[in-house]
C-alpha positions as CSV (number, residue, x, y, z in Angstrom):
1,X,79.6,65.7,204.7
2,X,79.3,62.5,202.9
3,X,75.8,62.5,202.6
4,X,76.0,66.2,200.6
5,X,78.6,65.1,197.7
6,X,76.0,63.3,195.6
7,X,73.7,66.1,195.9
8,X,76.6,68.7,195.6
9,X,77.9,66.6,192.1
10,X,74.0,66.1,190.9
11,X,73.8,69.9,191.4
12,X,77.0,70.6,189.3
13,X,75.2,68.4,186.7
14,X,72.0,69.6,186.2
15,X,73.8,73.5,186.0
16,X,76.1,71.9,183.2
17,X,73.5,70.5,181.4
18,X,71.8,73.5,181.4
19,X,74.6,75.3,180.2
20,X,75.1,72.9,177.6
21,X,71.3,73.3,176.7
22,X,71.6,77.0,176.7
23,X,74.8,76.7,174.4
24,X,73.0,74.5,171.7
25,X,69.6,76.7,171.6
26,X,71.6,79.4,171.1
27,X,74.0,78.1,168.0
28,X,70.5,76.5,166.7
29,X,68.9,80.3,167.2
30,X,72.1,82.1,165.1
31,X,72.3,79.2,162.3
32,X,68.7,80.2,161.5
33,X,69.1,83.9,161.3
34,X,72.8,83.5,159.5
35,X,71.6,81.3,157.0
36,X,69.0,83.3,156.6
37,X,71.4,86.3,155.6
38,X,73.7,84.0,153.7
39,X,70.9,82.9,150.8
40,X,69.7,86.2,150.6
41,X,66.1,85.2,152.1
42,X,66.3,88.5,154.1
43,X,67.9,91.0,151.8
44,X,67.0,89.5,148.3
45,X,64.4,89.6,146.0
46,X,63.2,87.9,142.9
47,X,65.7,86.6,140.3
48,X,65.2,87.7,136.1
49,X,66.9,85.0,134.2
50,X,67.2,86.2,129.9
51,X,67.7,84.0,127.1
52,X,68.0,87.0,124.7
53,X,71.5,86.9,124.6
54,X,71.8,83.4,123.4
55,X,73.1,82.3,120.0
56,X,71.0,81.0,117.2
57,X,72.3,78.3,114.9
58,X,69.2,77.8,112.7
59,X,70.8,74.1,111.2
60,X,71.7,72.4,114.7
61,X,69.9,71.6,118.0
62,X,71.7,72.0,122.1
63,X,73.5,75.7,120.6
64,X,76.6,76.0,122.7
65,X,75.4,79.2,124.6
66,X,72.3,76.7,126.0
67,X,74.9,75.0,128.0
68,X,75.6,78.4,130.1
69,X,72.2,79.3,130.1
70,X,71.0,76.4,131.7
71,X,74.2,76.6,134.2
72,X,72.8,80.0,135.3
73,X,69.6,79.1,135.7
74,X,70.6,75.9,137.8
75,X,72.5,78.5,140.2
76,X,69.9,80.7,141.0
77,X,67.8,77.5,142.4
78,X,65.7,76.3,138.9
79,X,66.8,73.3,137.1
80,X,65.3,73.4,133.0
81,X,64.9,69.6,131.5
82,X,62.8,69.0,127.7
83,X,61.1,65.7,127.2
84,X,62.2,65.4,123.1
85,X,64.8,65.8,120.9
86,X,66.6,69.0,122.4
87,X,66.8,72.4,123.6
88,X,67.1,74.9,120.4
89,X,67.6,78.5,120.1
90,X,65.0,80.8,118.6
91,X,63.0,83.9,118.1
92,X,65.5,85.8,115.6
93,X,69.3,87.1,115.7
94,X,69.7,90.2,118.6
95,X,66.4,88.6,120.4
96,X,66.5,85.3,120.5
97,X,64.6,82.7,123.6
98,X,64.9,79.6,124.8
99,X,62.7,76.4,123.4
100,X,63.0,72.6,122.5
101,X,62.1,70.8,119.6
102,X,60.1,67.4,119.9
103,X,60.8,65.4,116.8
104,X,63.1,67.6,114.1
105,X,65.3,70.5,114.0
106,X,63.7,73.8,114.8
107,X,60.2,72.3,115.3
108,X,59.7,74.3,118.6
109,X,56.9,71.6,119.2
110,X,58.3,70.2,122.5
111,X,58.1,70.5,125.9
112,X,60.4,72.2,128.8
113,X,60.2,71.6,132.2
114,X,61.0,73.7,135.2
115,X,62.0,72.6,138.6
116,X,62.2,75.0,141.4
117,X,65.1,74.3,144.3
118,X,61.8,75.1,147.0
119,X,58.5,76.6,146.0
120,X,58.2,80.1,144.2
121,X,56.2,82.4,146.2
122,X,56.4,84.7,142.9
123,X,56.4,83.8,139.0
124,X,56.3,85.2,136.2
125,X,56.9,83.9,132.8
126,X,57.2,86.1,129.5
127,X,56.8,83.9,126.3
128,X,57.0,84.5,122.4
129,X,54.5,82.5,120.5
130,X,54.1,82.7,116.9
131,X,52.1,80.8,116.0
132,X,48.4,78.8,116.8
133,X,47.4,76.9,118.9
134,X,48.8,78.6,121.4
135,X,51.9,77.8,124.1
136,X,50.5,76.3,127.4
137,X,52.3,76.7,130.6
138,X,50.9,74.7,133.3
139,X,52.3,75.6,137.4
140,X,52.2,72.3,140.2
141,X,52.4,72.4,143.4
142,X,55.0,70.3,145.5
143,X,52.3,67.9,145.5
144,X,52.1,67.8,141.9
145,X,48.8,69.1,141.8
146,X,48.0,71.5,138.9
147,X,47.5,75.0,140.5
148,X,47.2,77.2,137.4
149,X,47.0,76.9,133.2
150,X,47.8,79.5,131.4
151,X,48.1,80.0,126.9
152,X,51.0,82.7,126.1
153,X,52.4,85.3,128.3
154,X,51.3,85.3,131.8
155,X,52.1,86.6,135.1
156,X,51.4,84.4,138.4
157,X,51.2,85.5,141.5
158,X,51.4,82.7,144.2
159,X,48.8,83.5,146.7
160,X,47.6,81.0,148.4
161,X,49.3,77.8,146.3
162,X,53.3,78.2,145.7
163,X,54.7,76.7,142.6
164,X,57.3,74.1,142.8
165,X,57.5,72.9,139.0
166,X,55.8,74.5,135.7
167,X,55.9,72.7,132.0
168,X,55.9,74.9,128.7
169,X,54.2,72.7,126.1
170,X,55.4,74.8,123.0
171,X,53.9,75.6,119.9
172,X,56.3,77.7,117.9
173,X,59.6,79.6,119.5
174,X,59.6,80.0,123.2
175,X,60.0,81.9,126.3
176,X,62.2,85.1,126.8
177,X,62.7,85.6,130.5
178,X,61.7,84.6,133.9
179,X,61.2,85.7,137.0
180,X,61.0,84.1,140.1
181,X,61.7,84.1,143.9
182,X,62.7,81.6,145.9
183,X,63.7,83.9,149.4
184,X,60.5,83.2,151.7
185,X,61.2,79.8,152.0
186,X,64.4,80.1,153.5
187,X,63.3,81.8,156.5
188,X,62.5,80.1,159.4
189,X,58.8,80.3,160.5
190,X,57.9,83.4,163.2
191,X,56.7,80.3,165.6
192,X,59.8,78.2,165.1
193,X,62.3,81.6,165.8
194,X,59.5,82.3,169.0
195,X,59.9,79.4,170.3
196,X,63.5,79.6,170.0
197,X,63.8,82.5,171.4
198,X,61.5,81.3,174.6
199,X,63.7,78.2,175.0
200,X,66.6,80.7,175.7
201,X,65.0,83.2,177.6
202,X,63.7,80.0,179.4
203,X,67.3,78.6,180.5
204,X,68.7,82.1,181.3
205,X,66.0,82.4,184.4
206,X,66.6,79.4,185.1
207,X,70.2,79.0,185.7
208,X,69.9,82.1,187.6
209,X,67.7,81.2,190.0
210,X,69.8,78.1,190.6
């Protein structure tokens, strides 16, 4: 009898660990597929963001209506920086877009910069350029490698190289709208859920069969 208590109490061990193993997979399993829901990654699509709406006022630089724009833009997972003297409203009363001037007032000569919270399996970019040469857009990849170039309005589609950042060099005014989506990259790979999956399946069997 004395001799069967240590394998009777390393039994009951290796069944709780189990269970405990099971338990863990499984929260592991569900925080995938509920975070998954949460962001949207499942049920969402790509995200328009519009500076038509914002005000113009054509004697100052950093327009208060910037300010919210940029908020909006940061909550929907890009962040907007410019690399001179300030963000500006142009592009006319009723229709206006977003740009930045590099060295004086209403120059639209500088440059913005977009940073994506994870890489854009789907951009596009709708600019207003009035003037020669033209505005250059340029897309990187998470390795900051240059993945595409483009002069005035452009769509990209991500194919095989996702876009993590972009810069607008501008020339004159700036860009309207922009689309992007951010949802593939919050769902976990097919291999990563599979083996999930197996791991569970895995411990069920097994704890039966003890």
């Amino acid at each position: 009898m004395g001799e069967l208590q240590p394998r009777i109490l390393l039994r009951r061990t290796i069944v709780g660990l189990i269970l405990l193993g099971e338990v863990v997979v499984r929260r592991i399993f569900f925080f995938f597929i509920g975070f998954a829901l949460i962001t949207g990654s499942v049920l969402g699509g790509p995200i328009t963001l519009s500076f038509t709406g914002l005000t113009d006022n054509t004697s100052g630089n950093n327009e208060p209506s910037i300010a919210g724009a940029l908020a909006t833009a940061a909550a929907a997972g890009l962040t907007l920086t410019q690399t001179g003297l300030a963000f500006n409203v142009g592009c006319g009363t009723g229709n206006t877009c977003l740009g930045a001037d590099a060295v004086n007032v209403n120059d639209f000569a500088g440059l913005i910069r977009g940073v994506f919270a994870g890489d854009a399996s789907y951009l596009a970019i709708t600019f207003v350029n009035a003037n020669a040469p033209p505005t250059v857009t340029t897309l990187f990849d998470s390795d900051n490698s240059v993945i595409a170039a483009f002069n005035n309005n452009f769509i990209y589609s991500g194919g095989s190289g996702l876009a993590r950042r972009f810069d607008i060099q501008l020339t004159f005014d700036a860009f309207r709208t922009i689309t992007f989506d951010l949802g593939a990259q919050t769902i976990p790979e097919p291999a990563t859920a599979l083996l999930i999956g197996a791991g569970l399946m895995a411990l069920k069997l097994f704890r039966r069969r003890r």
